[in-house]
C-alpha positions in Angstrom: 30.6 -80.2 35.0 27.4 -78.8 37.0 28.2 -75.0 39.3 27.9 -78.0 42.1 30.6 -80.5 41.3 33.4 -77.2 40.5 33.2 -75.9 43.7 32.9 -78.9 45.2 36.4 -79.6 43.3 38.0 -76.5 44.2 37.4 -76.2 48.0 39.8 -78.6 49.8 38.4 -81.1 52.3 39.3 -80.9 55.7 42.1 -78.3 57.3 44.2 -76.3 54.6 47.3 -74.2 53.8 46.3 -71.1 52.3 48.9 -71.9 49.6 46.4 -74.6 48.4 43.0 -73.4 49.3 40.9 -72.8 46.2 37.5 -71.4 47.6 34.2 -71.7 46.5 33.1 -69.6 43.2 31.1 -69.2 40.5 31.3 -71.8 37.4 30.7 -69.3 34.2 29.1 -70.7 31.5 31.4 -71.9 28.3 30.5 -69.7 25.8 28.5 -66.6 25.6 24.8 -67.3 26.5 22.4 -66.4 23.9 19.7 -64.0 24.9 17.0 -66.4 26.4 19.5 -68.1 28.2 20.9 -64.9 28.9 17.9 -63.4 30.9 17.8 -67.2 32.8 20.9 -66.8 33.8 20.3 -63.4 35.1 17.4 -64.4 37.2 19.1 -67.2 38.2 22.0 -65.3 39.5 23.8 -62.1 37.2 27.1 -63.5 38.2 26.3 -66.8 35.7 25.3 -64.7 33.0 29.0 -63.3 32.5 30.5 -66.2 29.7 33.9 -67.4 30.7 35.7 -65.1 27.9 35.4 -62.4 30.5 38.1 -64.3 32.3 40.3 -64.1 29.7 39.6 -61.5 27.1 39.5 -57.4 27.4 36.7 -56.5 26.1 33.4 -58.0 25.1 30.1 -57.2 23.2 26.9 -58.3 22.7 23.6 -57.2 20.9 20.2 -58.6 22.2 18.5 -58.6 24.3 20.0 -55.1 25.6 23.3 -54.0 24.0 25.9 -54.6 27.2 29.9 -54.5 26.9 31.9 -56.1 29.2 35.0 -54.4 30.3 37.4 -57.6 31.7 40.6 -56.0 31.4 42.3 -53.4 33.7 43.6 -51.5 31.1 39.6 -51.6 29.5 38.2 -50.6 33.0 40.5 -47.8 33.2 39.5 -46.2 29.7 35.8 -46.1 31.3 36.3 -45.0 34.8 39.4 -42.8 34.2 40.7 -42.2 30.6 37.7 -42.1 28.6 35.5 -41.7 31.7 33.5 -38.5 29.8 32.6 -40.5 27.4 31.0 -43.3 30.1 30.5 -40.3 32.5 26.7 -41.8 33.0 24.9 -44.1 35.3 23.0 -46.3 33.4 19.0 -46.2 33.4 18.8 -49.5 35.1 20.6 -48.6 38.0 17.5 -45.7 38.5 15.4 -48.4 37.8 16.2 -50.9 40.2 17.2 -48.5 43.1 15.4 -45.2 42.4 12.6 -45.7 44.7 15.1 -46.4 47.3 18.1 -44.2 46.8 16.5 -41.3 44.8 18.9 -38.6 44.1 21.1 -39.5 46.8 25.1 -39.4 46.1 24.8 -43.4 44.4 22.4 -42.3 41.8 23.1 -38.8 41.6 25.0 -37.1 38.2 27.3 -34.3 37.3 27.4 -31.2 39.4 24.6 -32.8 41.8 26.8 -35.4 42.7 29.8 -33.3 42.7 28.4 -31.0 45.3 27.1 -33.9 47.4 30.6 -35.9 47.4 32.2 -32.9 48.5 29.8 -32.4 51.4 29.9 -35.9 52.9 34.0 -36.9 51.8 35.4 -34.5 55.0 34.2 -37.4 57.4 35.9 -39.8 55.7 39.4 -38.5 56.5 41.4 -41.4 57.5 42.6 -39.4 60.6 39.2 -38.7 61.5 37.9 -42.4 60.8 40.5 -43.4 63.4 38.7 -41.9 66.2 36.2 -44.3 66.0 38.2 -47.3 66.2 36.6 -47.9 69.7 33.6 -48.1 68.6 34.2 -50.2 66.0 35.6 -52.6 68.9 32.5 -52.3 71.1 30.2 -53.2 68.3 32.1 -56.5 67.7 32.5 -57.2 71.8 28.8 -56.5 71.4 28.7 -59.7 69.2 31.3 -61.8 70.9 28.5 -61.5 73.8 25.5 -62.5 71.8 27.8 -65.4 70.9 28.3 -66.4 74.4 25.1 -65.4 75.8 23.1 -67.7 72.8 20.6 -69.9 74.4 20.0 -72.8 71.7 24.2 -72.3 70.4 23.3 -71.3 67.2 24.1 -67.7 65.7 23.7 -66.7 62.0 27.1 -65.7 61.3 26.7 -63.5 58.6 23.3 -61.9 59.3 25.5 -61.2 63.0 28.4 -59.2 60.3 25.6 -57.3 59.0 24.2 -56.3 62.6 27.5 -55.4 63.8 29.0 -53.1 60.7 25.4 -51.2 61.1 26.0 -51.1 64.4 29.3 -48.9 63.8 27.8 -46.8 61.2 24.7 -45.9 63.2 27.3 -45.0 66.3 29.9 -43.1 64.0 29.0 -41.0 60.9 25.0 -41.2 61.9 24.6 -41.1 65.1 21.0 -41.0 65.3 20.5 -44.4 63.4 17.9 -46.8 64.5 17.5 -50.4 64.3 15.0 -50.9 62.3 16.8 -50.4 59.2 18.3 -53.5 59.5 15.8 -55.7 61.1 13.4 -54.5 57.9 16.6 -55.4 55.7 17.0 -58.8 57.1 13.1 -59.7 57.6 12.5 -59.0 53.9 15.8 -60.1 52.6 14.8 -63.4 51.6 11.9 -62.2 49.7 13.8 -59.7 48.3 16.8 -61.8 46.9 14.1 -63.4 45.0 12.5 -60.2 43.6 15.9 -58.5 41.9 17.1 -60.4 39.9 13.4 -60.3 38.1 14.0 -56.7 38.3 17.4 -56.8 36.8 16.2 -58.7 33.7 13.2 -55.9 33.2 15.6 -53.6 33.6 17.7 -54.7 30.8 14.5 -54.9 28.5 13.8 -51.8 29.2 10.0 -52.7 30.6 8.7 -49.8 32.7 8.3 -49.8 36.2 4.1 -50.2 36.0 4.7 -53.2 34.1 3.7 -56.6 36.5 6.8 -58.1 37.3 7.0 -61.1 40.1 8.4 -59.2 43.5 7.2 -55.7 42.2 5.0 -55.3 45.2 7.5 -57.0 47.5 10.4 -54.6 46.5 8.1 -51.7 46.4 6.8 -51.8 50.0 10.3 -53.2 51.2 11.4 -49.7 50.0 8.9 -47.6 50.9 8.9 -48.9 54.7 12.8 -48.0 54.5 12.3 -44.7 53.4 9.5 -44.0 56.3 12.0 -45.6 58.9 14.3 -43.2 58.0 11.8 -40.1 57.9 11.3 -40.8 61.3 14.8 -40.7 62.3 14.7 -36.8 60.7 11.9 -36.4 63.3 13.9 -37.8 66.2 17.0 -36.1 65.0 15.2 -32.2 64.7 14.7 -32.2 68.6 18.4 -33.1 69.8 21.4 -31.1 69.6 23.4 -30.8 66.1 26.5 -32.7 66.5 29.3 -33.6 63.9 28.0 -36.1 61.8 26.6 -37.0 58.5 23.5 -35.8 59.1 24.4 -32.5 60.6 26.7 -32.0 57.7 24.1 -33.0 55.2 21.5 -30.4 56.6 23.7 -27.6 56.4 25.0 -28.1 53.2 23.9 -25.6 50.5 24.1 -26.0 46.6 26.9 -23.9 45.3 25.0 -23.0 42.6 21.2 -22.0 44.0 22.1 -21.6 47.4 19.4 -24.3 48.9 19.9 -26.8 50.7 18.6 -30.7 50.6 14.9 -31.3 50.6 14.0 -33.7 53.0 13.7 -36.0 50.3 17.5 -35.8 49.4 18.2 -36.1 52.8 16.3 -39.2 53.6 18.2 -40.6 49.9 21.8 -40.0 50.9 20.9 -41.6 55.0 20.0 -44.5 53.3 22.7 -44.6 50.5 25.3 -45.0 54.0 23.1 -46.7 56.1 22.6 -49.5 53.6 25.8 -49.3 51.3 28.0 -47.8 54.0 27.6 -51.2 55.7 26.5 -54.1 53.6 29.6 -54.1 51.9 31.8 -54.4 54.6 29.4 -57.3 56.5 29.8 -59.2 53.1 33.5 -58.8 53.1 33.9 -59.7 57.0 31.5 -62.9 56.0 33.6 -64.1 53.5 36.7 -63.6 55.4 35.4 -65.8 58.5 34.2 -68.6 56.0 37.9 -68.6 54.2 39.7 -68.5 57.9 37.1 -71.2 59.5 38.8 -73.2 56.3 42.3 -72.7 57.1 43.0 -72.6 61.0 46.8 -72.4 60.4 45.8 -68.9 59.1 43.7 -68.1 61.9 46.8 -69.0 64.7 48.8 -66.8 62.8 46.4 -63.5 62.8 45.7 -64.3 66.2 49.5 -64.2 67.1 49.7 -61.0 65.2 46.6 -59.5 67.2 48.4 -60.7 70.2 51.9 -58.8 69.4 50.2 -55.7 68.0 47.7 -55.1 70.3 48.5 -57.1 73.9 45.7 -57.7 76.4 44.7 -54.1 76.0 42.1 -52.6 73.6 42.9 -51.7 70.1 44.1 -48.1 69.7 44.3 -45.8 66.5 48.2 -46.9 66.5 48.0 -50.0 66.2 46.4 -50.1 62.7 49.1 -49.4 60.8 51.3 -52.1 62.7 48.6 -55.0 61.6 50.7 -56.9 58.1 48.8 -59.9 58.0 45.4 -58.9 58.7 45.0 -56.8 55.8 46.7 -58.6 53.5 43.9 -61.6 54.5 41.2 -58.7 53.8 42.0 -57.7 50.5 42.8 -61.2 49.0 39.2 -62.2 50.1 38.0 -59.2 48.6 39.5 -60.1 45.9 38.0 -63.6 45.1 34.5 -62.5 46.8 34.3 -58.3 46.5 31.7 -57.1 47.9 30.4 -55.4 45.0 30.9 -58.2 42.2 29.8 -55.2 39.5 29.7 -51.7 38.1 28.5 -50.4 34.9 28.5 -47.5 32.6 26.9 -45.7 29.9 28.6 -44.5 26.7 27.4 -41.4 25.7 28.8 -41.6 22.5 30.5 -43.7 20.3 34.0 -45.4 21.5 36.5 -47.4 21.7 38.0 -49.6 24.1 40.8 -51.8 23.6 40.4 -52.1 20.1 36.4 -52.6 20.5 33.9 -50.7 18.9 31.5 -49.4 21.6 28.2 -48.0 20.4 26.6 -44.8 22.2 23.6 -45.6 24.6 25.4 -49.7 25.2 25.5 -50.5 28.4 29.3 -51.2 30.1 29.6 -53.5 32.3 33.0 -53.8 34.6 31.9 -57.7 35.6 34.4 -57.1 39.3 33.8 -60.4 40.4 35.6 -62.1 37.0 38.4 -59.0 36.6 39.5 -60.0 39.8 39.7 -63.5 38.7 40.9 -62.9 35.2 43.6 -65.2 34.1 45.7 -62.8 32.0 46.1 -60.3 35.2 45.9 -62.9 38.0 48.6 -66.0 38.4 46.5 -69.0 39.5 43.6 -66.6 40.0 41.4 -69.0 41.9 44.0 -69.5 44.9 43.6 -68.1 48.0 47.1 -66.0 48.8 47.4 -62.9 50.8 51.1 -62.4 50.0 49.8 -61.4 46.5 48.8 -58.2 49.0 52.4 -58.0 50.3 53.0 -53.9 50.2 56.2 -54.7 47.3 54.0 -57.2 44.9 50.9 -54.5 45.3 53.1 -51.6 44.8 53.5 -53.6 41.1 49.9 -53.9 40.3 48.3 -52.4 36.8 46.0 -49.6 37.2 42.1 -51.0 38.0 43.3 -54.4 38.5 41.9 -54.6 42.0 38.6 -52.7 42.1 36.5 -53.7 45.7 36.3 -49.7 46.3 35.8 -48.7 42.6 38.1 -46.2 40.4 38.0 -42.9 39.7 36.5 -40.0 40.4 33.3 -41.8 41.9 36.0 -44.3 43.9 34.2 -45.2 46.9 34.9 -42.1 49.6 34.4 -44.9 52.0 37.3 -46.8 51.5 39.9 -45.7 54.7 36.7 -46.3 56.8 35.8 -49.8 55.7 38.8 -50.6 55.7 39.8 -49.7 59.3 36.5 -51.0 60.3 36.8 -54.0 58.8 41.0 -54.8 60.6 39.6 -54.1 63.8 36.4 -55.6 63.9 38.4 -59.0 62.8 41.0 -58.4 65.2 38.5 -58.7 67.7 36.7 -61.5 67.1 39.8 -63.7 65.9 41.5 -62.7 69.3 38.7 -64.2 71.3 37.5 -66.9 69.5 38.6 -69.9 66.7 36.2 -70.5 63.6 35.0 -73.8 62.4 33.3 -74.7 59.5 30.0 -76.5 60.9 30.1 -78.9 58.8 33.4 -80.1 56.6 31.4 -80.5 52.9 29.9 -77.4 53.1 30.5 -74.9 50.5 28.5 -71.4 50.3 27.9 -70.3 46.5 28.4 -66.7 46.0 25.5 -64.9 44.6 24.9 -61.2 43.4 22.4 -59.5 45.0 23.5 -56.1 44.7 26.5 -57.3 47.1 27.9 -60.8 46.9 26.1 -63.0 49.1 26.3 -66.6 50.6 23.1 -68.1 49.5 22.9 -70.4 51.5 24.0 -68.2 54.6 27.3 -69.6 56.8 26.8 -72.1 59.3 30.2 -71.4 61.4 31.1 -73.3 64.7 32.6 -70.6 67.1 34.9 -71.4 70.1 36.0 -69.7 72.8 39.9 -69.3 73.3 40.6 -70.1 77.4 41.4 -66.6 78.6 40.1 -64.6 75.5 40.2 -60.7 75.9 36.8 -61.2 77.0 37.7 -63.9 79.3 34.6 -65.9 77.9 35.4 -69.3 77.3 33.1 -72.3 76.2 31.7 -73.1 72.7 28.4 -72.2 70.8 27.6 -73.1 67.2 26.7 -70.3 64.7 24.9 -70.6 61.6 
């Protein structure tokens, strides 16, 4: 059965219960791939290069053409991110490789004590107390988009490109205040070019080919990076003549080594901006995008969040209280980050010989923790490819296994912005679902998810929005989005 033909299968025509929606995914291949078809599969998409055993099994292992583990299991994830994490306490090289011109040394790439010092620098603004106060502006950047919907001359919107726009609009408003938009219009004007370009990269990577090497998309990458980094080098610039305030940036400058006593070159600065600008907000547009494609599928669903928005909240704004009163909407969140999470992968290095789960795992092999198919896994999972937020319910989560739901990460490298996406991501949804109803745009369509650093519609997601009569907005009429 082709990738095609499954997810046509699985994705129900027409409205659905979420009891008996099975959303689009990825078809893995049978049986282990062997190493050409291993490196086609990873240009193709990295996602189909992870064999169907991962779905069932703990722990795999393969030799050529780079020696890669997977860990499937929770109880396998957990020996590399917590039990045995010295023993995987490493990045691997291709993670330098396919994001070192980018990132640098910045907090995602950095190791040992100079990531240490760096996480402690930047995890103060990421107090869930303090990430409340900027629930308004999370709800002015998503009115912000309500109004391009309305306001759209030809009635049609690209719905997740608009996620992406309004999450960096938060971000640039809240812990970096002096952002600028050209980060993301560069992002999404070279996206489709680059999309192309990394999974090329990713397969070098593996083969251990140095950067110098011809590769196609080299040149593509390599300016796409370089023109973020100068972006951001201006935003130093613009940020060196106003007054210090308390953000990210502010913090970042004064921080000092507690080791040397220095602080961060410029270099390190511009590294960690764009380690938040571009991870602090990606990953919560792909999450919101694949949240509207699994509601505009199920409009029972949507009537009930929107009858929960209207209880908790009322005609007023969204405060800081009412977060904690939402049930539905983040149990509808995490199952979707479940079946798509935003990050479909992490990986590992063994710095020495070990064991997990009974596997032999040679120093200098490459672990994978394949996310995307843990969080799908049949042994962990019942009916793993249904969509059900009451698996989220606060009793049936309370009973999960350690590392069995990973869209933040584990460990001590868990994601320190986790309370923040995740109150982003509630009231940003509450906003949108409170003013309008979403349609698929056309009933047999089906995005694929794809890996490109984040999971990704291909295809993008054509969405028909509607106006509710006497929104909170008290817009009304109907646009098409794409």
């Amino acid at each position: 059965m082709t990738e095609l033909a499954a997810r046509a299968r699985d994705t129900r025509k027409g409205p659905a219960r979420s009891t008996d929606f099975y959303p689009s995914r990825v078809l893995p291949p049978s049986r282990t791939p062997g190493a050409l078809e291993f490196l086609r599969l990873i240009i193709k998409d990295p996602l189909l290069s992870v064999p169907a055993e991962a779905y069932e099994k703990d722990v795999l292992y393969r030799r050529w053409p780079a020696r890669l583990a997977y860990a499937c299991s929770p109880e396998a994830v957990r020996g590399v991110l917590v039990e045995q994490r010295k023993q995987f306490d490493r990045k691997p090289d291709i993670q330098r490789y396919l994001l070192g011109r980018l990132l640098g040394n910045g907090i995602l790439l950095a190791e040992g004590a100079d990531w240490k010092w760096q996480r402690q620098t930047t995890n103060p603004l990421f107090r869930q107390a303090d990430v409340l106060n900027y629930v308004p502006v999370m709800e002015q950047a998503a009115r912000h988009t309500l109004a391009q919907w309305r306001n759209d001359p030809d009635g049609v919107v690209p719905a997740a490109g608009d996620m992406v726009r309004t999450t960096y609009e938060v971000i640039a408003r809240t812990v970096l205040i002096s952002g600028s938009e050209d980060v993301t219009r560069t992002t999404e004007e070279s996206s489709p070019a680059y999309s192309r370009a990394f999974p090329w990269a990713l397969a070098y990577g593996l083969l251990r080919i140095p950067q110098y090497v011809p590769r196609p998309g080299r040149k593509t990458m390599n300016q796409r990076d370089a023109r973020l980094r100068a972006i951001v080098a201006k935003m130093l610039e613009r940020s060196e003549a106003s007054d210090p305030t308390d953000d990210l940036l502010t913090r970042l400058r004064q921080a000092r080594h507690p080791e040397t006593g220095r602080g961060m070159s410029r270099d390190q600065l511009i590294d960690n901006i764009l380690t938040f600008l571009l991870a602090g907000h990606h990953t919560t547009a792909m999450a919101l995008t694949w949240t509207l494609y699994v509601l505009a599928s199920l409009p029972e669903l949507q009537e009930e969040l929107y009858a929960e928005v209207a209880a908790v909240v009322g005609p007023g704004p969204i405060t800081r209280q009412d977060i904690d009163r939402f049930s539905l909407i983040p149990k509808v969140i995490k199952e979707t980050m479940r079946l798509f999470p935003p990050v479909p992968g992490l990986s590992r290095l063994a710095l020495e010989d070990a064991e997990l789960v009974g596997q032999r795992i040679p120093a200098g092999t490459i672990v994978n923790i394949p996310i995307y198919s843990l969080h799908r896994h049949h042994g962990v999972w019942d009916d793993a490819h249904r969509f059900d937020p009451e698996r989220f319910a606060p009793e049936r989560e309370r009973g999960f296994k350690s590392c069995q739901f990973l869209p933040f990460g584990a460990g001590p490298r868990i994601c320190s912005g986790m309370a923040f996406a995740m109150v982003e991501a509630t009231v940003i949804l509450a906003t949108l679902i409170r003013d309008v109803r979403f349609e698929l745009a056309s009933r047999d369509f089906v995005p694929t998810p794809i890996s490109r650093v984040v999971l990704v519609p291909k295809e993008g997601l054509p969405l028909r929005v509607v106006f509710r009569p006497g929104g909170a907005s008290r817009a009304k009429g109907q646009h098409k989005a794409s």
